[in-house]
Steps between C-alpha positions, in 0.01 A plus 500: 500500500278269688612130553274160531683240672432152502617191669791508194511776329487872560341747199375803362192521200539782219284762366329233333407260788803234399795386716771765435751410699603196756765285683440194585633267759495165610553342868736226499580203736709668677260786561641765313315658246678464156449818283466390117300748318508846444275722221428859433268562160614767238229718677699523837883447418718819601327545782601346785265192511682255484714596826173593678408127445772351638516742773151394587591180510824586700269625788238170465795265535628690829128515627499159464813366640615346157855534354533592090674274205499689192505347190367728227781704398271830604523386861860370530578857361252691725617342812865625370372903501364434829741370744278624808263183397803240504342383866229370265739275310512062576 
């Protein structure tokens, strides 16, 4: 699975060229980047995207110094299965 990242968003096209699967996030005043989207397409659910997303986005947020605020209910739970990324946590 090959990512695109932007400025605010991280995401994968499908077989047909479309956006199959993001998470988005959003820097706040206080720095942090606020995670409030998540989405995986029919075409790509059951396999693992999803947590390869926000693992992606794990590792950009440490690369870039910035602490986490999840919000989508994806995230808040994500961040739960993986207490080795609480560092990342505001």
């Amino acid at each position: 699975m090959e990512f695109i990242y932007e400025a605010e968003r991280i995401y994968t096209k499908g077989a047909s060229g479309g956006m199959a699967a993001e998470v988005t996030f959003h820097q706040r005043t206080d720095g942090a980047m606020s995670i409030d989207h998540t989405y995986v397409s029919p075409e790509l659910r059951g396999q693992g995207a999803a947590g390869k997303l926000m693992a992606a986005a794990a590792q950009r947020f440490r690369q870039q110094g910035k602490k986490a605020v999840p919000v989508c209910s994806y995230a808040v739970a994500w961040f739960q299965d993986h207490p080795e990324e609480a560092d990342l946590l505001k």
